[in-house]
N, C-alpha and C positions, 0 to 999 in steps of 0.2 A: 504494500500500500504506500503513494507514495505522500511524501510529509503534507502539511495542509497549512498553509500559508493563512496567518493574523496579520488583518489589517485593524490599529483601529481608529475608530471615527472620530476625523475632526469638524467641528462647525465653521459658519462661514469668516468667523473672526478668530479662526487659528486655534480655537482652545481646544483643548483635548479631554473630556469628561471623563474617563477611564481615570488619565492621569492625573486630572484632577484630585480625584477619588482617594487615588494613593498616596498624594501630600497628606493625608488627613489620616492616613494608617499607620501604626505600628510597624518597623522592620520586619520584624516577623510575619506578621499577616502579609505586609508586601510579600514577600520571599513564598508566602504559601500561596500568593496568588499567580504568582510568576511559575510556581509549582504546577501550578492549576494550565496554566495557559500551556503549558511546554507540553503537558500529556494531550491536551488537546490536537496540540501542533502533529503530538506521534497517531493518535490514534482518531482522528477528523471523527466523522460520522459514526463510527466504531463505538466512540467511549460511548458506556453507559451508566446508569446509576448503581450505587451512590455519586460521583464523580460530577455529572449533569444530570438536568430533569428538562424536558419541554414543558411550555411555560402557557404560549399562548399564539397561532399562528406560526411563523417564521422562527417566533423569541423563545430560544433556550438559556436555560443557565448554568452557571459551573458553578457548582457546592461546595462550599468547607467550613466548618466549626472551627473557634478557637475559643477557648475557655467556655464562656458560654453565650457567646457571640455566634450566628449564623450572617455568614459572609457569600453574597453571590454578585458572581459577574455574567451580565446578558450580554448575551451573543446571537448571532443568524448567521445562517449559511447564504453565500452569495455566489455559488456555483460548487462545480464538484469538490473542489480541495481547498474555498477560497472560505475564512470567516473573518467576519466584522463586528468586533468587540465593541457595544456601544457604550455601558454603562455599568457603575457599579451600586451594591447598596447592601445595605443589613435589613435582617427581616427577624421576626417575633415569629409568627403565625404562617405568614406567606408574604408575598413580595408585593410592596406597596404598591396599587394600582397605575400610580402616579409614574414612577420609577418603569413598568410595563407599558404605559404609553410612549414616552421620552425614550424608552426603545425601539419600538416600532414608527413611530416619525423620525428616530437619526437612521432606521435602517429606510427610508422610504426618501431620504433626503440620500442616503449615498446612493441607492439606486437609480435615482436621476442625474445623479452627476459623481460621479465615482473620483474622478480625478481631483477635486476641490475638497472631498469629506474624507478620504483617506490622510491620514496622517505620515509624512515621510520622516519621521524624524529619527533621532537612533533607536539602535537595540534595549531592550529590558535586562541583557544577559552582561 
């Protein structure tokens, strides 16, 4: 299977909400989250739960606890080996409604113009 390429979503004024997200985490969680994306990277479509869960449409998420924090990052698949990390967030219960739209409109925004909401900037490694 071959690797599966994370793109993630920038907005039209450069900002990067993923990365955002990660200013506001612990090293650790960062590093579990970077954990998280990389088996993504190995196993695309493959990974299943616990690991991800489908969410809603297109939006899936990549799961992980830490203490007793539930930490997920939504994702969509944008072709066979292509995904687009749009956001992050913590959840109680389930994933705030709010947080599952802001998903599906940055995935509805890079699917109109792919080249503008991709983010080119360095590696997470």
């Amino acid at each position: 299977m071959p690797q599966t390429e994370t793109i993630f979503y920038q907005d039209a004024k450069g900002r990067v909400p993923l990365l955002r997200w990660f200013d506001g985490l612990r090293k650790k969680v960062v590093d579990k989250c970077i954990a998280r994306i990389t088996l993504l990277e190995k196993q695309g479509n493959e990974l299943r739960f616990p690991n991800c869960k489908h969410i809603d449409g297109d939006i899936w998420s990549l799961r992980f606890k830490r203490g007793k924090v539930n930490y997920r990052i939504l994702y969509a698949f944008c072709g066979q080996n292509v995904v687009l990390l749009t956001n992050g967030t913590t959840k109680e219960k389930q994933i705030p409604n709010v947080e599952i739209e802001r998903a599906k409109r940055y995935l509805a925004n890079y699917r109109s113009n792919p080249e503008r909401h991709a983010y080119s900037g360095g590696s997470l490694k």
